[in-house]
N, CA, C and O atoms as CSV, one atom per row, in Angstrom:
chain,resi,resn,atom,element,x,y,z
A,1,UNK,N,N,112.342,121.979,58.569
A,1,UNK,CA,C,113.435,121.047,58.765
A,1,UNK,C,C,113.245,120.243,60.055
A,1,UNK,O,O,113.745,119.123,60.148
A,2,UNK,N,N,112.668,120.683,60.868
A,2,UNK,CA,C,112.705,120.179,62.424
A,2,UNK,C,C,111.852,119.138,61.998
A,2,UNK,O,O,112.507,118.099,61.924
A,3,UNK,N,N,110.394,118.935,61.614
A,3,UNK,CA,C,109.743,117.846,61.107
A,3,UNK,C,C,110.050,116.958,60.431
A,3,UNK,O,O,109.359,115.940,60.387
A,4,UNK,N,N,111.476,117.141,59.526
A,4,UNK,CA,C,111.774,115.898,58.771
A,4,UNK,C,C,112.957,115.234,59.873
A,4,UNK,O,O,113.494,114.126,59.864
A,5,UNK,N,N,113.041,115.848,60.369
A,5,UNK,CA,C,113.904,115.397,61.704
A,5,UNK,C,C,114.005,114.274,62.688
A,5,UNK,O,O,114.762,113.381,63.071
A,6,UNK,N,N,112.552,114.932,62.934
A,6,UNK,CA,C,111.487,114.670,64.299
A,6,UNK,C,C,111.096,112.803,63.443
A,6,UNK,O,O,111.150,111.677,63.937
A,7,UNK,N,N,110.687,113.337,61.872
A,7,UNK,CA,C,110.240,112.251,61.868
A,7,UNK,C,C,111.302,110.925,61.061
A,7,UNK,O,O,110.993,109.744,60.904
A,8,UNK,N,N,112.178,111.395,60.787
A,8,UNK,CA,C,113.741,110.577,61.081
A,8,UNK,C,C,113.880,109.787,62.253
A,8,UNK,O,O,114.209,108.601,62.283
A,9,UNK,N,N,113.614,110.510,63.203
A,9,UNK,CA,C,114.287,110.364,64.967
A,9,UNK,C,C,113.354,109.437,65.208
A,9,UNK,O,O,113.614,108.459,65.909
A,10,UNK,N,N,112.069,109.646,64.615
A,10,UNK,CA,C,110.782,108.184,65.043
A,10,UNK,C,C,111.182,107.279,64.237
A,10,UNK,O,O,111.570,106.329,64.916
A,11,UNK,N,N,111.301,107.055,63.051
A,11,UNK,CA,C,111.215,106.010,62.153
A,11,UNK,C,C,112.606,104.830,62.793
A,11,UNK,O,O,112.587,103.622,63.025
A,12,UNK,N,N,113.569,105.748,62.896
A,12,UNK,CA,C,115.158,104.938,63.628
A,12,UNK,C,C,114.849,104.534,64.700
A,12,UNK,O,O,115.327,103.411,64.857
A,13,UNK,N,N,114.071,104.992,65.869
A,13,UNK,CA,C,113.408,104.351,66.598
A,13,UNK,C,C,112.651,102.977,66.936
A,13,UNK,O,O,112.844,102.098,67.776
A,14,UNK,N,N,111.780,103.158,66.000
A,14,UNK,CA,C,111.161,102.077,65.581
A,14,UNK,C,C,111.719,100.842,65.026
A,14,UNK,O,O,111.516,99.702,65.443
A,15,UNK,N,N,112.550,101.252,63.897
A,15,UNK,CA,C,113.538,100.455,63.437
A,15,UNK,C,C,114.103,99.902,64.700
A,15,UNK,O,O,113.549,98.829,64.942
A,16,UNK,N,N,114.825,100.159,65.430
A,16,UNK,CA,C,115.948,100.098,66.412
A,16,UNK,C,C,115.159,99.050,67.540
A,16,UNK,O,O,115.723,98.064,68.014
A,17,UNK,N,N,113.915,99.408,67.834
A,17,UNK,CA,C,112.760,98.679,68.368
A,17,UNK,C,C,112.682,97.601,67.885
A,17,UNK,O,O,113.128,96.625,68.488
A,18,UNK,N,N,112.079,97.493,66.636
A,18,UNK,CA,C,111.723,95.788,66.011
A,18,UNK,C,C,113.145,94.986,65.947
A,18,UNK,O,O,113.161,93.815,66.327
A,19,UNK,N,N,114.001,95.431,65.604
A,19,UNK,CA,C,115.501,94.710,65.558
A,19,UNK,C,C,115.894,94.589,66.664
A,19,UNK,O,O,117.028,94.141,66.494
A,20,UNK,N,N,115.704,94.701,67.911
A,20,UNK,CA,C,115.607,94.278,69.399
A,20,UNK,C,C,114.953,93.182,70.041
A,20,UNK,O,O,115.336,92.296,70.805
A,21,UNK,N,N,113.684,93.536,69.437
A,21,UNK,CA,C,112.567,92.985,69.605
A,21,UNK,C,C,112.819,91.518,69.260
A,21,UNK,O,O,112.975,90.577,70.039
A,22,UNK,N,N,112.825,91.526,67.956
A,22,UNK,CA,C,113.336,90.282,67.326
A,22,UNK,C,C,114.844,89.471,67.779
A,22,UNK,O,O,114.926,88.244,67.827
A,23,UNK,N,N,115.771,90.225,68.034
A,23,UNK,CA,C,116.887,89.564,68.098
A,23,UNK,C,C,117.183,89.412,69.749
A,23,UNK,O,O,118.351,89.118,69.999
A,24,UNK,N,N,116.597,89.516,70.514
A,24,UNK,CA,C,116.956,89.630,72.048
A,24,UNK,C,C,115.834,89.193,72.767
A,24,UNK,O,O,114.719,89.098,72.255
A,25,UNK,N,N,116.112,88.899,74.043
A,25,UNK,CA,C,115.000,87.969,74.855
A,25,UNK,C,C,114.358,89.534,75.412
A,25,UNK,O,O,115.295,89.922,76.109
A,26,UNK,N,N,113.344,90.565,75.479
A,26,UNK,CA,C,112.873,91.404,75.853
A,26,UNK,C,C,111.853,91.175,76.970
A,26,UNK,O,O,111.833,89.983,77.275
A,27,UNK,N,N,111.225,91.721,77.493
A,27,UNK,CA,C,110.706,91.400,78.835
A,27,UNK,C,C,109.271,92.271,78.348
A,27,UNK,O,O,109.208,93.385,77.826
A,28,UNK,N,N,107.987,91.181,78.782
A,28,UNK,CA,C,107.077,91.624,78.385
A,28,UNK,C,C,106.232,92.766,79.588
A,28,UNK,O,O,105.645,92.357,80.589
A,29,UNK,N,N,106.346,94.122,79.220
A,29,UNK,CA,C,106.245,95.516,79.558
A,29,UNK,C,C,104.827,95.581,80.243
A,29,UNK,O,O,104.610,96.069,81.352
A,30,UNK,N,N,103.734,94.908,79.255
A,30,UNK,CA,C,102.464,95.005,79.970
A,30,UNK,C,C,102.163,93.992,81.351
A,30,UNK,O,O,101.566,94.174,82.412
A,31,UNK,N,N,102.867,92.894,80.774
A,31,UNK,CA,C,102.641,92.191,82.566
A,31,UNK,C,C,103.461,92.355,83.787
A,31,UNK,O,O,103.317,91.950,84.941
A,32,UNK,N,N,104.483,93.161,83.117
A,32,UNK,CA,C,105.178,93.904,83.923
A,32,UNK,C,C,104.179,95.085,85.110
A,32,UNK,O,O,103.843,95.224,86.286
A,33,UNK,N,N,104.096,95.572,84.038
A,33,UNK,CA,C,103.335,97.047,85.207
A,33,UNK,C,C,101.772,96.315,85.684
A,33,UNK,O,O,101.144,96.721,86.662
A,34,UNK,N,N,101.254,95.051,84.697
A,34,UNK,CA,C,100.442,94.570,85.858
A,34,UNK,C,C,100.524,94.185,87.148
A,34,UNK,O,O,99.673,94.197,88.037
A,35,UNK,N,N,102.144,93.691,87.139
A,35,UNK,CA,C,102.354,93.083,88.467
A,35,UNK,C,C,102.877,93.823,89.185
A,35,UNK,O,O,103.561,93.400,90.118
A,36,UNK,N,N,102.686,95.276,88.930
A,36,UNK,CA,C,103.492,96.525,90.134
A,36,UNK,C,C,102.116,96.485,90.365
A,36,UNK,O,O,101.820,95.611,91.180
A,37,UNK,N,N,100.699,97.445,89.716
A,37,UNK,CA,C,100.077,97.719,89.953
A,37,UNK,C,C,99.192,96.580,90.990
A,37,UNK,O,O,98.546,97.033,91.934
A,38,UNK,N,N,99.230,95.127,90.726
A,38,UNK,CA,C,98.553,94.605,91.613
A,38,UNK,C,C,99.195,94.613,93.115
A,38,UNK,O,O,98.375,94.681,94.031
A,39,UNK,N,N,100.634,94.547,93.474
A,39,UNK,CA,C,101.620,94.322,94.233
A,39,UNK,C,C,101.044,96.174,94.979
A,39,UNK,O,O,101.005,96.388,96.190
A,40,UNK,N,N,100.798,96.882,94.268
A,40,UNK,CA,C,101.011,98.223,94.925
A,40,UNK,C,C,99.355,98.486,95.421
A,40,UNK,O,O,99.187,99.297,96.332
A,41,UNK,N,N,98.491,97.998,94.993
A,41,UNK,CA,C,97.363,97.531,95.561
A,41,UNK,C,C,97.352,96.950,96.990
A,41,UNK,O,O,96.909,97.534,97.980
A,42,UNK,N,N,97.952,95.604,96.959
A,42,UNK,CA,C,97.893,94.912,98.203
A,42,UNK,C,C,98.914,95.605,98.844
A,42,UNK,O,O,98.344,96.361,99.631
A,43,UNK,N,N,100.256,95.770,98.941
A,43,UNK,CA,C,100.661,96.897,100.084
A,43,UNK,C,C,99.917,97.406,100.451
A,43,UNK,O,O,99.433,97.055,101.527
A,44,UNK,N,N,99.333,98.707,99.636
A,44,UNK,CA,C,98.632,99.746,100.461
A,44,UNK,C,C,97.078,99.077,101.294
A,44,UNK,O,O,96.753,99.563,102.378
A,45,UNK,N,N,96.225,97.950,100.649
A,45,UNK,CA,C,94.991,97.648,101.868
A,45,UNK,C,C,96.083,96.788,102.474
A,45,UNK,O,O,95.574,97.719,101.850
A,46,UNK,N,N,96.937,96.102,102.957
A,46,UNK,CA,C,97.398,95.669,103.878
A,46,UNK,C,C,98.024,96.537,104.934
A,46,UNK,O,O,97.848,96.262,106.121
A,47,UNK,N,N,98.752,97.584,104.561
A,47,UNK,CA,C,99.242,98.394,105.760
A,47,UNK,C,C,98.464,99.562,105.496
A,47,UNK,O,O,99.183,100.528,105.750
A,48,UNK,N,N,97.159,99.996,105.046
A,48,UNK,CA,C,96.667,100.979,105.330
A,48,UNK,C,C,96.202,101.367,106.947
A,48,UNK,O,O,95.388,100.633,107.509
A,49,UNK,N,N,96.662,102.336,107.520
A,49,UNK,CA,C,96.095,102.784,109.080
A,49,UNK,C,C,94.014,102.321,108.910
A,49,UNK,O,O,93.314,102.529,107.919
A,50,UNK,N,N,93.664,101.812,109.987
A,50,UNK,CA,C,92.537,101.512,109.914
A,50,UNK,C,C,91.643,102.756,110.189
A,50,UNK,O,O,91.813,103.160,111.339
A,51,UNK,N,N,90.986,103.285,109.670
A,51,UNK,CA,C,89.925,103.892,110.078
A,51,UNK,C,C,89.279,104.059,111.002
A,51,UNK,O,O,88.797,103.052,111.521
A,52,UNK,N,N,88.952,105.578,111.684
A,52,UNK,CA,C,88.582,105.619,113.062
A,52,UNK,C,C,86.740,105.802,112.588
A,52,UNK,O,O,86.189,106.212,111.566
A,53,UNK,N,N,86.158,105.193,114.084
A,53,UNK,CA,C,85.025,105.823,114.112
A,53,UNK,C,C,84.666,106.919,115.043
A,53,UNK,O,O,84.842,106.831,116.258
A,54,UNK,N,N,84.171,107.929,114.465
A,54,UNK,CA,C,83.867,108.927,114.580
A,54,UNK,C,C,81.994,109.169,115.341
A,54,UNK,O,O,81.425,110.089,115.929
A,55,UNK,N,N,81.693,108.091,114.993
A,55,UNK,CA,C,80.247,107.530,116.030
A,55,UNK,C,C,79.592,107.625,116.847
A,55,UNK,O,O,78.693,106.801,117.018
């Protein structure tokens, strides 16, 4: 029973997804986390502590 469940709980999902998708202005997810990941890049080499030499 838990499997016909489980896969109920995905399918309404999905459903619930494309009818969103379609009917609402949604925000595109992948250029989203591109632009954390580049943004969280340059923070960190910009305020990274500089490196000592040890020499």
């Amino acid at each position: 029973m838990g499997l016909f469940r489980r896969s109920v709980m995905f399918m309404l999902g999905i459903g619930c997804g494309i009818y969103a998708e379609q009917n609402y202005n949604m925000p595109n997810v992948k250029k989203l986390v591109e632009t954390y990941v580049f943004l969280t890049r340059y923070l960190a080499e910009t305020y990274r502590k500089p490196k000592k030499d040890d020499e």
